[in-house]
C-alpha positions in Angstrom: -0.1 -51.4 -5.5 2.2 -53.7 -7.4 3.5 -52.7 -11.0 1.4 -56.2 -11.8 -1.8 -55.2 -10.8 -1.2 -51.6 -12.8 -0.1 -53.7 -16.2 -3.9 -55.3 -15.9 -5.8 -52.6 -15.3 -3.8 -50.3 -18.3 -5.9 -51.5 -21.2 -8.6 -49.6 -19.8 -6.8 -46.7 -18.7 -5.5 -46.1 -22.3 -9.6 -45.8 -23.3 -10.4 -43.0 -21.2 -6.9 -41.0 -21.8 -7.8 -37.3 -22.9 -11.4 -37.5 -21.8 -11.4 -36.4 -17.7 -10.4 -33.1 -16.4 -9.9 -33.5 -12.8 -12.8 -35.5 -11.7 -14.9 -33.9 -14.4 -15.4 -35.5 -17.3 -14.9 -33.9 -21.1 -17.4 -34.1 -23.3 -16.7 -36.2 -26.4 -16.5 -33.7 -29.1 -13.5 -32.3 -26.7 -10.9 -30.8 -28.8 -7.1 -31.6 -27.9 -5.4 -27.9 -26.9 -2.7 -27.1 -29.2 0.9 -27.7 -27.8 2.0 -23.9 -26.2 5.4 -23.5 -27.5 6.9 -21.3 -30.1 8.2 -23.8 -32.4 6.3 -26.1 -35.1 6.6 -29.9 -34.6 7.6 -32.1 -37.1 6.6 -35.8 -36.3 8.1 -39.2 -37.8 8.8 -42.8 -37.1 10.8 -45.9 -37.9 11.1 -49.1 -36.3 15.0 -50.8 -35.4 16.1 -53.7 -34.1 18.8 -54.8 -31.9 20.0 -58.6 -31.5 21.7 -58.6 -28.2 18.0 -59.1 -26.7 14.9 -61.0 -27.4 11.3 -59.9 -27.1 8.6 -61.7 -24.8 5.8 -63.6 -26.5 2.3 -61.8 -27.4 -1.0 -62.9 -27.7 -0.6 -64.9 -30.7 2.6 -63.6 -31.3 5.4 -66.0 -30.6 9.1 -64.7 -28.4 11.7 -63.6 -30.5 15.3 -63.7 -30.4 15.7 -60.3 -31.7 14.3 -57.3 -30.3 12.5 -54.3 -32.9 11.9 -51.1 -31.3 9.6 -48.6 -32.7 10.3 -45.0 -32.4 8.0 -41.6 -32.9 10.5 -38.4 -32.6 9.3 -35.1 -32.7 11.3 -31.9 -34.0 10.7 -28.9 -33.3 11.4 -26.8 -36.4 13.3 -23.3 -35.7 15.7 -24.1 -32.7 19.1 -23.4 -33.9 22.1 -26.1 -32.4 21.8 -29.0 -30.7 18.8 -29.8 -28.6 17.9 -30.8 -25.5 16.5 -34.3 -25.9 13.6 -36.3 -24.0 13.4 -40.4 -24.1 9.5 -40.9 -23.5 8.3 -44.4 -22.1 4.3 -44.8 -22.9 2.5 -47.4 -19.9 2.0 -50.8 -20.1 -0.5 -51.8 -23.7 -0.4 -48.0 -25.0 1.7 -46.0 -27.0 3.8 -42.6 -28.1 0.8 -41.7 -30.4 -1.9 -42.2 -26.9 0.5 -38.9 -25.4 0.8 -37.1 -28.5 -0.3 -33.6 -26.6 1.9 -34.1 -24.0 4.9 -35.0 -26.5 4.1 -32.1 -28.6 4.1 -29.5 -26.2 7.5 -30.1 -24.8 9.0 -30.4 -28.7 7.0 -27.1 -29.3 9.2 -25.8 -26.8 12.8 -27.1 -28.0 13.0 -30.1 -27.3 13.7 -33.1 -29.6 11.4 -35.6 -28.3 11.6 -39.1 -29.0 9.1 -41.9 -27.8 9.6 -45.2 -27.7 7.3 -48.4 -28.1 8.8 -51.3 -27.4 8.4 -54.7 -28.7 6.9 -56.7 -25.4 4.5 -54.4 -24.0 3.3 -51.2 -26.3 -0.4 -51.8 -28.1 1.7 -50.5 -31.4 2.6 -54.2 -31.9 0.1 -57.3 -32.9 -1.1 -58.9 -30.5 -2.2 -58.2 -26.4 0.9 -58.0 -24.2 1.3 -60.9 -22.3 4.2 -60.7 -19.5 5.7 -57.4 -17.7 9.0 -56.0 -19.5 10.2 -53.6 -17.4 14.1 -54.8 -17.5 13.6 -54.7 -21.2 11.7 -51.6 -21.6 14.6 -49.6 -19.8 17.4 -50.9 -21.8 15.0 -49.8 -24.7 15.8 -46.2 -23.5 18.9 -46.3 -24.0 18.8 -48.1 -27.6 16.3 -45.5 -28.6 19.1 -42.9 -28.1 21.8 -44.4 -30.1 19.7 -44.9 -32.7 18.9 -41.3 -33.3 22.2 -40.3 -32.4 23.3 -42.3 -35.4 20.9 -41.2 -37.7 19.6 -38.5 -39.7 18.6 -36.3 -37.0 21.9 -36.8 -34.5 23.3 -33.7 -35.1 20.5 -32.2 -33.2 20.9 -34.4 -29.9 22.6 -32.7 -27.3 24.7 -35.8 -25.5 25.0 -33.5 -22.4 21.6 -32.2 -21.8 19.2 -35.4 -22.3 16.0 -36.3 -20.2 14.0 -39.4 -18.9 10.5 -39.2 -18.4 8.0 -42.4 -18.6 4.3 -42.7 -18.1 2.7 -45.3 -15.5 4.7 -48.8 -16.1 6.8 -46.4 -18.4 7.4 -44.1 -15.4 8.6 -47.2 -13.6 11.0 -47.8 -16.1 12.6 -44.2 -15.9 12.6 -45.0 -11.9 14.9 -47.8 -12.6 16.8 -45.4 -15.0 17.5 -43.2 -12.3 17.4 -45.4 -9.4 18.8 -48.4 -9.9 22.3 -49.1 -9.7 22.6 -51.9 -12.2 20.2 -49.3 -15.1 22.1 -46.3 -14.2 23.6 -44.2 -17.1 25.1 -41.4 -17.2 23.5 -40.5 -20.3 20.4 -39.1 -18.7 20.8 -36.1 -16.4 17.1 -35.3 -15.4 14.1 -37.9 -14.5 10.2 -37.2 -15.2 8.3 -40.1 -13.3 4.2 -39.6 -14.0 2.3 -41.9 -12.1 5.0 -44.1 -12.1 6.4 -46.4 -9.3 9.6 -47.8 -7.5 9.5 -51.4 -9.0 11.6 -52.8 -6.2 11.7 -56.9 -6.5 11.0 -56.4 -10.4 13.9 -56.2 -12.1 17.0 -57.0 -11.2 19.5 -55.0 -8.8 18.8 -52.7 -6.0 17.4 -48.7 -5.6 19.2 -46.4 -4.2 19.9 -42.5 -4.3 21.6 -43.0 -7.2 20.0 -40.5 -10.0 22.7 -38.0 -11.3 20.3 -35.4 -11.8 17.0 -33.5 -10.7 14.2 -35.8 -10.3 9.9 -34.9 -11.1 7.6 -37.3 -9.9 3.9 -36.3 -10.3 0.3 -38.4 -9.8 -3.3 -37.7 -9.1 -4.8 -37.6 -6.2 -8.0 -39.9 -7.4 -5.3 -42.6 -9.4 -7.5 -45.4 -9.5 -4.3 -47.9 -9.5 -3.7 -47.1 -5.7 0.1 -44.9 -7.4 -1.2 -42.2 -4.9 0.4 -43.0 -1.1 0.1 -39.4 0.6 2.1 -40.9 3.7 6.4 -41.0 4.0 7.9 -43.9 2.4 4.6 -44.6 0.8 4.7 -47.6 -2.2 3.3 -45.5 -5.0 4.8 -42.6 -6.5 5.7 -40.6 -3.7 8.3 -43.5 -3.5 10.1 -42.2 -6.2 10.4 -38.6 -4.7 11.3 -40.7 -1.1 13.9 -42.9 -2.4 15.8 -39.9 -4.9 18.3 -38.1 -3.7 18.6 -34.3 -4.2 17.6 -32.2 -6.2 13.8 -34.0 -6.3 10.2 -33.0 -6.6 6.5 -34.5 -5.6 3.3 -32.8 -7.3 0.2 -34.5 -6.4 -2.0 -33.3 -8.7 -5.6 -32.3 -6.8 -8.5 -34.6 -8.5 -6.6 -36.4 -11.6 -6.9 -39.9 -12.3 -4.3 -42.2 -13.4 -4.4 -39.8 -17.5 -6.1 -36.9 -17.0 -3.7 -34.0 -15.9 -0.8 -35.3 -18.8 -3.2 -35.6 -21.5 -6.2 -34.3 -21.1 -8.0 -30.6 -21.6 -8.5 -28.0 -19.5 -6.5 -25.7 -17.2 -5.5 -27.7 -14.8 -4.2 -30.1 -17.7 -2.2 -27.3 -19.1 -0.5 -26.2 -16.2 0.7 -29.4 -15.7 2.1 -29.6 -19.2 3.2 -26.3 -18.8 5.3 -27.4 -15.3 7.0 -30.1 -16.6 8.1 -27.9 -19.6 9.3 -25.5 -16.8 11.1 -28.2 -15.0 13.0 -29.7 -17.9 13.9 -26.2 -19.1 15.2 -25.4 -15.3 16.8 -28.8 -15.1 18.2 -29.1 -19.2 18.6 -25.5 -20.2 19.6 -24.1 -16.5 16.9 -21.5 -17.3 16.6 -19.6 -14.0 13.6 -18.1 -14.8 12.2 -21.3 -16.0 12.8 -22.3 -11.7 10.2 -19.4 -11.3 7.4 -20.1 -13.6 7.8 -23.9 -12.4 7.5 -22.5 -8.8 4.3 -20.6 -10.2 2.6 -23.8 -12.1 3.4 -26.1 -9.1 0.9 -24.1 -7.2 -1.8 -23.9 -9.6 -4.8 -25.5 -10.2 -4.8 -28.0 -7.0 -0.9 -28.9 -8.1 1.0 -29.3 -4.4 4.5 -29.6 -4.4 6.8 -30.9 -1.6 10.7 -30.5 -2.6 14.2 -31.0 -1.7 16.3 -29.2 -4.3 20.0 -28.7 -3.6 21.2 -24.6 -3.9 20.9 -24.0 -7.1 20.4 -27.5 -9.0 18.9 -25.5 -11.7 21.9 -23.1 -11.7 24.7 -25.9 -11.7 25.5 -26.3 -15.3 27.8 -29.1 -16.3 31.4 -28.3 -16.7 32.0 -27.5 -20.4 35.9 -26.7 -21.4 39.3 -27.0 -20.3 42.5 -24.9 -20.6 46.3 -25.6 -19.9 49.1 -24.1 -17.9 52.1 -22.9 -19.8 54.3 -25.8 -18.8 51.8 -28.5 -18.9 51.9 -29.1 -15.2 48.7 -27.3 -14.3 45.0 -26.7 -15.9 41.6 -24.6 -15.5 38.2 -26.1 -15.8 35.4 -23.7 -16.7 31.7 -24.8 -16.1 28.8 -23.3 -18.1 28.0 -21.1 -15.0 31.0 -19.0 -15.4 32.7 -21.1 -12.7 36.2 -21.6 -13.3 38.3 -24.2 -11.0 42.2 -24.2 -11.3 44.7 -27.5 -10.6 48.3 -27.2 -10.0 50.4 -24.9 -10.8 47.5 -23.3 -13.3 46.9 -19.9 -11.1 43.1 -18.6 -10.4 43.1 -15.7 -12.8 39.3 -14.6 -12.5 36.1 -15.7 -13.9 32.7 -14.6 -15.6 30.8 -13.0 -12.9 27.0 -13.0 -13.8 27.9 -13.9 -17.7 24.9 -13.0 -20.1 24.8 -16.9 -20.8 25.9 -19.9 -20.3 29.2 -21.0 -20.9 30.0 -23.2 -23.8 33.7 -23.0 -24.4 37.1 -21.7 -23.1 40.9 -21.6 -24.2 44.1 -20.3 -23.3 46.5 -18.4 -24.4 49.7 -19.4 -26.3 51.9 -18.7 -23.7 49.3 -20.4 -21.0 49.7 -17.0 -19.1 45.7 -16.9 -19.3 42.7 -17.7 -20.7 39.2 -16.7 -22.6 35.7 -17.9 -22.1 32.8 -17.3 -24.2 29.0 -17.7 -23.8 26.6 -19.3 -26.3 25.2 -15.3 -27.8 29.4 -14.6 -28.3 30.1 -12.9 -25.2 33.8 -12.9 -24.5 35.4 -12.7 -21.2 39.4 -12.6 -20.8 41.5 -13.1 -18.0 45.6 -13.3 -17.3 47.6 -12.0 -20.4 44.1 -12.4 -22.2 43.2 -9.8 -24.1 39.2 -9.1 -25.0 39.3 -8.2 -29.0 35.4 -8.2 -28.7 32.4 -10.4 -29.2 29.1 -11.0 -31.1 26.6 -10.6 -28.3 23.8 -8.7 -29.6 24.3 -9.6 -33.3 20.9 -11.8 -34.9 22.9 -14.9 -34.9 21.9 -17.8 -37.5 23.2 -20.5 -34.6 24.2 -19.9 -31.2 28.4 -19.6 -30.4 29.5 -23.5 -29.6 33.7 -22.7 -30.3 36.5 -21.1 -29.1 40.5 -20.8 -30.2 43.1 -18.7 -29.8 45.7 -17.3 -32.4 49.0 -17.9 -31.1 50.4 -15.4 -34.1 48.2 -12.2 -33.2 46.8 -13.1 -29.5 43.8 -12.5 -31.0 41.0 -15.1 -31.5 38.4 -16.7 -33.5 34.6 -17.6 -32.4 32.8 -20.8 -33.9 29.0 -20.9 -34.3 26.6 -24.2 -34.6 26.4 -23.5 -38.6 30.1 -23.6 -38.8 30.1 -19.4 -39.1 33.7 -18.2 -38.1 34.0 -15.0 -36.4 37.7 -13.6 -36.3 38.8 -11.1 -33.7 42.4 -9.6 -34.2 42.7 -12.8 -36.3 42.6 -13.8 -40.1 38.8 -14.9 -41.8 40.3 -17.8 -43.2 36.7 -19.1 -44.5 33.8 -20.8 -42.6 30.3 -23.3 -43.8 28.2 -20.3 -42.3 26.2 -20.2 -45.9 26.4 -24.5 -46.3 24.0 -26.4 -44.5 26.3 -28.7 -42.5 25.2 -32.8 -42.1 25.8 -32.0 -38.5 26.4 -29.5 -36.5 29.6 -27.5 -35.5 30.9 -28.4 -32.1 34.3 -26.9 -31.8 37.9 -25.7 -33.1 41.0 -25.5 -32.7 44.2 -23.0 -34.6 47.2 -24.2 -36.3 50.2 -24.2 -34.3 51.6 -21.2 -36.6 48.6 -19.2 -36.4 47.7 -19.2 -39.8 45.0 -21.8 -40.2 42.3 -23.1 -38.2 39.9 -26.2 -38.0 36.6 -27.3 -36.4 34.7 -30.4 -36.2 31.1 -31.2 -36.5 29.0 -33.9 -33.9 29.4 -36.6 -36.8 33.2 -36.2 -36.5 33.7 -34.3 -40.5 36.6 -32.2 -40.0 37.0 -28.4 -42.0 40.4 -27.1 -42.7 41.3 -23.3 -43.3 44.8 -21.5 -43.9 47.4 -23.7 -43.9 45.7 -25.9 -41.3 46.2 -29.2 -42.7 43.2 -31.7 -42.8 44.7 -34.9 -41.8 41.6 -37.1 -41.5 37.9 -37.1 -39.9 35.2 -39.5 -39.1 32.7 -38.0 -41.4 30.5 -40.8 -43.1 31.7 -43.1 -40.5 28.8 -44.7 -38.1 30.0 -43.2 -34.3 29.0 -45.2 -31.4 28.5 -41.7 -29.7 29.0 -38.3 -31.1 32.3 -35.9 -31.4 32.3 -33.2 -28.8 35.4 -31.3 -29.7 39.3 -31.5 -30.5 42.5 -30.3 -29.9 45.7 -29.7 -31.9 49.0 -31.6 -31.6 51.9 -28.6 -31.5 54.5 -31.3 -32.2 52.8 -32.9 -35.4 50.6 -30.3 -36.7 47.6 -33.0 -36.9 45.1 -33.1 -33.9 42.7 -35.5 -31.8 38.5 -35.7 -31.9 37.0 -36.5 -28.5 33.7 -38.1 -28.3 31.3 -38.2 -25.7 32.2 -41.3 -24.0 35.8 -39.9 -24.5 36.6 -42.1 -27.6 39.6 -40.4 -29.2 40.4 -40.4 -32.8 43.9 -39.3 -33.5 44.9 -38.0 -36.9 48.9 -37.9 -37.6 48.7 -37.3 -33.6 50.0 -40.0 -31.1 46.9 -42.2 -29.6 47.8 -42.2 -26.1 44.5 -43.9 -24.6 40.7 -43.1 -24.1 37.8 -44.2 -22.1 35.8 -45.4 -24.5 35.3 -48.5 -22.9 35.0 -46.8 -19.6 31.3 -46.6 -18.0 31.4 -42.6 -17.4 29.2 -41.2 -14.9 29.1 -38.1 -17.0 29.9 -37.7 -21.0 33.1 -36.4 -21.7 32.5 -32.2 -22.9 36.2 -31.3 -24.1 39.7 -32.3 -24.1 43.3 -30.4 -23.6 46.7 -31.1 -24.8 50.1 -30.7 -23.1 51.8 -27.8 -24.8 54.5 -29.7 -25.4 52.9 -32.0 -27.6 52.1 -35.7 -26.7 49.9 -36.1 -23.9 46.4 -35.0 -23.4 43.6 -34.6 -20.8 39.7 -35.5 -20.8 37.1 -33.6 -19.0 33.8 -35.0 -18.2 30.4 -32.7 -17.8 30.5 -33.3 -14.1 34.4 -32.0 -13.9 36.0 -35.8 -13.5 39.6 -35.0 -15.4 41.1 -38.1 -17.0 44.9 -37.8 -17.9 46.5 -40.0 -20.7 51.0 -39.4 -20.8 49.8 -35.9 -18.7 49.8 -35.2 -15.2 47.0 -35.7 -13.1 46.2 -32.3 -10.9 43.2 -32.9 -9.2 39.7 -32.6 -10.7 36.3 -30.8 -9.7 34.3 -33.9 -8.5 
């Protein structure tokens, strides 16, 4: 079945979404379930518009030059930090509203969810869709994420954990996301293709094994659009699971039509929401458990799996910190596993065996004898001339732990949370936004060279500065073309660098010694480093790549 016959038969579709249960029908007075997560949803919507593109005609709508895309996000209300985020593709004439059960159930669950309608093919707009979009539509993805990311609710996107998952001619488009070579982005780290097909010949480029992360494709057995192929290498959606490369799933889903099991009521319904909750929190919050219940729901209600998931794809957490050897020459990477890798002369001093969570942060000590990591409920792990001065695990935290520094005065150190709450261990309290609400949140700090003063920087780029830190600049009102991750002190100026996720740098009364900012990542860049010696600094990138700018290059975990 080609993509074109699917975009003609849609229309139709859309009508009967929500009202068949397997090959049952509902009844009409059928009432939507209510989403099975422990958050409240908050939903709103605003339309942008981007110039580099132009939109196809409409039925009695003439082509544009421009391109305005409408997006529906929805927030779960509760979840402290940044979120996990999911870019949602409705099918061909429908729209975010037609999957509002499905969207809310994964937001009522922590995720921020975002759908997107775009201009040439979603029934939101005047007039019946005319041509196919699916070049168009994907790029649409990607707008639709740096337009939240700039706006009110950015602070909430997590750059390093964010989902694609489409519906039909939408699930298409996330295949080309993942698949094709010329769509790629590393932006996305987990694929969700329902009902959705290879659209080889479509658009332009080739398909490959090229998605970066885990891949779901689910369809129903009884898809009226011919999407179910139960033979290898078949054209529907089990191409999607056949031409992914590890880690990848196919669920065919026993009796559903082309709708029924993604938004419609009953059990078998629900477990299907319910898995692909279980796979995005296996896949975005490396939620062991979360492989189990997803193991459960797969074989539920008529839902048959066939898999190929590397060891431990839900397990392999993207590298998240960095620390330096005493004389520069040398450095440890840490990865939100507890996994810590070390590179030239930087000894192996130990790691986090089993820690009680993931990983969000590490440093090292002044002398770079050794090192500290810390999870994300304050659990403090210390290794070489480290010493452990405690943590917060177990205390009712307001925001999970997103920071780390060391005082180079005491050898003690100081924990940052996602409120900007500073929790000092055999260090000065120096002052923290724990009791402001923040315009974004906290992402991570750094200490004065002297000890006596700390900073820490929010995903907007504002800069806070306590003791005799000074505060040298920030980019705090200033429209980022992706958000700050972190920084680092300069020990030769006393000023310090921001790092953003596509490894922009910002330098304030530090020397600007390069970026890649203009660089296509495969992953976003989690955390920096400097040389001790001032000047000189190092990138790392969520998959370990290690980019060195006036700093040695020792190797890298890639």
């Amino acid at each position: 079945m080609t993509a074109a016959y699917l975009r003609k038969m849609l229309p139709a579709v859309a009508a009967v979404t929500g009202l068949i249960i397997g090959t049952q029908p509902a009844t009409a007075t059928a009432q939507s379930p209510a989403p099975t997560g422990g958050y409240t949803v908050t939903v709103s919507s605003s339309t942008f518009t981007v110039t580099d593109r132009s939109t196809p005609a409409r039925e009695g709508v003439p082509a544009s030059d421009t391109r305005s895309i409408h997006e529906v996000v929805y927030a779960p209300s509760g979840p402290p930090g940044r979120l996990p985020t999911v870019i949602f593709a409705p099918g061909w004439n429908a729209q975010t509203s037609d999957y509002d059960i499905l969207l809310r159930t994964i937001a009522s669950a922590g995720y921020l969810v975002v759908g997107v309608d775009s201009p040439g093919t979603s029934s939101y707009f005047p007039g019946a869709p005319l041509s196919e979009d699916l070049a168009g539509n994907t790029l649409d993805l990607g707008a639709a994420l740096t337009d939240v990311e700039n706006g009110p609710l950015g602070g909430l996107v997590d750059p390093s954990e964010v989902a694609a998952m489409g519906h039909s001619d939408g699930g298409s488009e996330v295949a080309t996301l993942a698949l094709d070579a010329t769509f790629a982005s590393y932006r996305f780290n987990a694929y969700v293709v329902l009902s959705g097909v290879v659209p080889s010949g479509q658009v332009p480029g080739s398909f490959g094994a090229t998605n970066n992360g885990p891949v779901l494709a689910m369809v129903g057995t009884a898809d009226e659009f011919g999407n179910y192929t139960p033979v290898p290498h078949g054209t529907g959606t089990e191409s999607v699971y056949a031409t992914s490369g590890p880690s990848k799933v196919f669920v065919a889903i026993n009796g559903a039509d082309h709708v029924s099991a993604y938004t419609g009521v009953g059990a078998q319904a629900d477990d299907t929401r319910r898995a692909i909750v279980d796979f995005l929190d296996s896949a975005e919050l490396h939620d062991p458990a979360a492989r189990w219940r997803f193991a459960v729901e797969e074989a539920a209600d008529g839902l048959s799996p066939v898999q190929n998931l590397g060891p431990g794809w839900f397990l392999d957490r993207a590298v998240v910190g960095m620390a330096v050897s005493a004389d520069g020459q040398g450095y440890w990477v840490a990865s939100s596993d507890g996994r810590v890798l070390n590179f030239g002369d930087a000894p192996y001093l130990g790691e986090p065996a089993q820690p009680d969570g993931p990983v969000v942060a590490m440093t090292g000590t002044a002398d770079g004898g050794g090192y500290w990591a810390v999870t994300s409920d304050g659990a403090v792990y210390a290794f070489g001339d480290a010493h452990y001065q405690g943590g917060v695990q177990g205390v009712d935290l307001a925001a999970p732990i997103v920071g780390l520094a060391d005082d180079p005065a005491t050898g003690g150190y100081w924990l940052l949370g996602g409120d900007g709450g500073v929790f000092s261990f055999d260090a000065p309290f120096l002052g923290s936004t724990g009791n402001i609400r923040l315009a974004a949140p906290a992402v991570g700090m750094a200490a004065a060279p002297d000890g006596r003063g700390y900073w820490f920087v929010a995903s907007d780029g504002g800069v806070f500065a306590y003791g005799d830190a000074g505060f040298a600049g920030s980019m705090g009102g200033t429209r980022l073309e992706r958000p700050v991750v972190g920084m680092t002190p300069d020990r030769a100026t006393g000023g310090y660098w921001l790092d953003a996720s596509d490894g922009g740098i910002f330098a304030f009364d530090a020397p600007f010694e390069g970026s890649t900012g203009g660089v296509a990542l495969v992953a976003p860049c989690v955390s920096m480093a400097a040389r001790p010696q001032g000047n000189g600094y190092w990138l790392v990138t969520a998959d370990g790549g290690v980019f060195a700018f006036d700093a040695p290059f020792d190797g890298s975990a890639v």
